[in-house]
N, C-alpha and C positions, 0 to 999 in steps of 0.2 A: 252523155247518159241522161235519160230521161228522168225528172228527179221527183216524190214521191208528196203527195197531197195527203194531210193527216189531219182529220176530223176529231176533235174531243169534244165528246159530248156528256160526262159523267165527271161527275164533281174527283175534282185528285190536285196532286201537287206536282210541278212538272218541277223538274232541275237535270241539273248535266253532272255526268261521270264518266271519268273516259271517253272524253268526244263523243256521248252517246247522251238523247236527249231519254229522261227516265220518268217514266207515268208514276209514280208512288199512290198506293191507297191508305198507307200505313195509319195517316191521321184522321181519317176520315171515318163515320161512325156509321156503322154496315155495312163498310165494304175494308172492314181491315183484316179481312183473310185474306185479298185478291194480291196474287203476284206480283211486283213489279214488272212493267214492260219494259224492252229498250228498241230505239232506233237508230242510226249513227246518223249525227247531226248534217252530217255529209250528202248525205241521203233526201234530206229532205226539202223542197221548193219552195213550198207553202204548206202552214201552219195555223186552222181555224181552231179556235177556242168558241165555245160554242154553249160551254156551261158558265150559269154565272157566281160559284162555286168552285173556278179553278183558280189554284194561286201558283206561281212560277219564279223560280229565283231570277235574280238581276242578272247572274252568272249565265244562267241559259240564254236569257233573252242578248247579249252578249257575241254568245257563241251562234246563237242564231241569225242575228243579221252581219256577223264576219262571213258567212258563207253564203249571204244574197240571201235569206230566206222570206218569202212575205208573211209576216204574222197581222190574221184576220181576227178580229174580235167581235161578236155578237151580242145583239142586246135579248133581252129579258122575253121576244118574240123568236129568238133564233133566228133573224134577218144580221146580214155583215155591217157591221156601223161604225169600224174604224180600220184600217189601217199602217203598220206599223213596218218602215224600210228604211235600210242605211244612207248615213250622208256620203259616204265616201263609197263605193263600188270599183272604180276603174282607175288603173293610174292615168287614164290621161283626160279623166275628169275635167282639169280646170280649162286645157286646150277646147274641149269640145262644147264646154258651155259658153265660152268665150266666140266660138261658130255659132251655136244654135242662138245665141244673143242677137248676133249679128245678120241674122239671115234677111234676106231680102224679102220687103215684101212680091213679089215680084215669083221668088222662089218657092214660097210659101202656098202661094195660090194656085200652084203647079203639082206641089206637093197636095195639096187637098183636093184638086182634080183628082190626081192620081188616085189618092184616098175616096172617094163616092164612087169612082166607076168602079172600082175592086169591089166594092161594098154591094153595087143594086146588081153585079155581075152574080155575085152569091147570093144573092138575094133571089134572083133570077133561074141560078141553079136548085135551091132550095124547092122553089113552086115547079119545077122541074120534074124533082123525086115523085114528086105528089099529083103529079101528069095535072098539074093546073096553067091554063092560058098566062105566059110569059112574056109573052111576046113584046108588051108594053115595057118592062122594065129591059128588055134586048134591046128596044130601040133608045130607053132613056139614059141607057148607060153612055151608047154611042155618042149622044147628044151632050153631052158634062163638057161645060166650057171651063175654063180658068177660075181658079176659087170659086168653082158652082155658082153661076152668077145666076142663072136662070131657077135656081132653089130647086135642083132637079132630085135630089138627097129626099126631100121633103116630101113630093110627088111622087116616089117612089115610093116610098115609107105608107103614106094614105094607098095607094093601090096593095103593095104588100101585106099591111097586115088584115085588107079589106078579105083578100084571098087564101092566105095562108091556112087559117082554122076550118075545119065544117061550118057550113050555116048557122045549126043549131046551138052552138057556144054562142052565136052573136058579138063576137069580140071587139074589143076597142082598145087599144095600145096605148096605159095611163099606167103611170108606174101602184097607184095606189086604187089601181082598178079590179076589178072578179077575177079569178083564176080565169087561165090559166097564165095571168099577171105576175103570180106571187111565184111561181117559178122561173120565168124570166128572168123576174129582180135577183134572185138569187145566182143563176147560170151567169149571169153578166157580172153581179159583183164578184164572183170567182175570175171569171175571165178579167175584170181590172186590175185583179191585185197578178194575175197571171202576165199581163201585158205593162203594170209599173213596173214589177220585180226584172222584167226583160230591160225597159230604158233605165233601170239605175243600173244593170249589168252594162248596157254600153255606154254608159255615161254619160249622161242626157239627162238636162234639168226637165222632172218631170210636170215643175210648174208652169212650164213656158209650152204654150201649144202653141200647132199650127193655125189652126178654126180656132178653137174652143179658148174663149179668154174670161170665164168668171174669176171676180177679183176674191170670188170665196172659195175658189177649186183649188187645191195644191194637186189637180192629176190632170189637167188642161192636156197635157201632152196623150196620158194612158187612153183619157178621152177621147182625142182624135186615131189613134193607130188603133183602137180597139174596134174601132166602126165593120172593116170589114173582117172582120172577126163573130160578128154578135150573128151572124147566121148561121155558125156552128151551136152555139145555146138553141137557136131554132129548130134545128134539127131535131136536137135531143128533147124537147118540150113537144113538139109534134108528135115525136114516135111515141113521147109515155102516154098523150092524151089519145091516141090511137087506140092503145092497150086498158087504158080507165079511167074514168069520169069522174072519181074518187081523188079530186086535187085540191081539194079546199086546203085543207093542212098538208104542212110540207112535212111530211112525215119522214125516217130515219131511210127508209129506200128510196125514197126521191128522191131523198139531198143525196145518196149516193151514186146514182145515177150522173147526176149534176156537178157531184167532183169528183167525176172520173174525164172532164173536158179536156183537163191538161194533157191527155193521152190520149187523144182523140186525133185520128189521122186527117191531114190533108195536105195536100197538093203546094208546093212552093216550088218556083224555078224549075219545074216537071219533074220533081223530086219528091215522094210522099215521105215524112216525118211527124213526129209526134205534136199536137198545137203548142207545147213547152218550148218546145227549139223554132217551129218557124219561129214562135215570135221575138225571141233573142236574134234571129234571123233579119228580121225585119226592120230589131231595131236597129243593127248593127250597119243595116243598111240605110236606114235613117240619116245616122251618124256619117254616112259617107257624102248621102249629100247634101248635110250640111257642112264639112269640111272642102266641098265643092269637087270629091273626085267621082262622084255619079252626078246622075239626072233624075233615077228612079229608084222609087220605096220597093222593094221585095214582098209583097202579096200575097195569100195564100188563094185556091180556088178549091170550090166544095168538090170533092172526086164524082 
């Protein structure tokens, strides 16, 4: 079951009753007419807090990462600036960290092969939709040697986002650069805690990546599997700036727009499902070969 992304954005008290996570406005001054909401904690995947105004029992937050849930917290700009996921997810946790420790380098760099050609393949598809000359990234994906030795990731990246916008935005792909930047950082930090919440389900330390080794990341891992994933956030940033120019602030339809990705179809094992489950998909397949009984990561491709 596809499981449900819930944005608060208005100052309240969140707690749990009856396995059901509950909005209270009771204490809050102008909005102590408003109903209490519920949702059953079951229900829910991911959890952005978003007001800096909202306070939450220990009890829920509890109840919420017994069920895998990812809880997103936002700073004072409404950008995601933390994340909060269970230590324990899977019973066979200590087995599988005990592989992914151990893994070869060897395997590793096979795994991230795998990882970049999936990636500039959608990448690829993307400039596709938008009937833009592809062809560059068709041959570069072809071309990805072992742990991308030739920085072919990178060379794609520079032609891709050279192409993907109109002209007239003039773009440049900087996390702290002009829109339509600010919605990227956004799409993608959804998509992180989307692709953590999936490796702490199959039990996978998510500090230990393949590629990606900052000694200040605790998401090395989300970081590498998320790669060929961030061209689904493309998509959806391309069609809004399509629709309007009006992207300076990330206003309350944009952001929702942008977490509705979990439920966003594509393509896995020639199977369309929703991006929540590929990528429980994916990791699960992660997890297989680092236990050594695959070769390859499960991928999604843009339909």
């Amino acid at each position: 079951m596809i499981k449900r992304t819930l944005c608060i954005e208005t100052p309240c008290h969140l707690k749990c009753s009856n396995e059901q996570l509950v909005v209270s406005y009771a204490h809050i001054k102008g909005l102590e007419d408003r109903a209490d909401k519920t949702v059953p904690i079951e229900d829910i995947g991911m959890l952005v807090l978003e007001h800096q105004q909202i306070t939450l029992s220990h009890y829920l937050l509890d109840k919420l990462i017994a069920n895998n849930t990812a809880v997103i917290t936002c700073n004072q700009t409404h950008h995601p600036s933390g994340l909060f996921m269970p230590l324990e997810s899977n019973t066979l946790q200590s087995e599988r960290f005990k592989a992914q420790i151990e893994a070869t380098e060897p395997l590793k760099k096979q795994l991230w092969q795998q990882t970049v050609k999936a990636k500039i393949q959608n990448q690829s598809a993307v400039l596709k939709k938008w009937n833009i000359k592809n062809i560059y990234l068709i041959n570069a994906a072809q071309n990805v040697k072992s742990g991308d030795a030739d920085n072919d990731e990178a060379k794609a990246a520079a032609y891709y986002w050279s192409h993907l916008f109109p002209e007239a935005w003039q773009f440049f792909r900087r996390r702290d650069g002009p829109p339509p930047n600010n919605l990227l950082n956004y799409g993608y930090a959804i998509l992180r805690a989307t692709v953590a919440r999936a490796i702490a389900g199959a039990g996978l330390l998510a500090t230990l990546g393949i590629f990606h080794r900052n000694r200040y990341n605790a998401y090395c891992l989300a970081d590498d599997i998320m790669e060929p994933y961030r061209p689904f956030v493309d998509i959806i940033v391309r069609s809004i700036i399509d629709k309007t120019s009006s992207v300076e602030t990330l206003t309350k339809e944009l952001k929702a727009q942008l977490l509705l990705l979990p439920t966003v179809d594509v393509v896995l094992d020639k199977e369309t499902s929703p991006l929540m489950i590929a990528t429980q998909r994916t990791a699960a397949s992660l997890a297989k070969c680092y236990l050594g009984e695959s070769r390859k990561i499960l991928y999604p491709s843009v339909p």
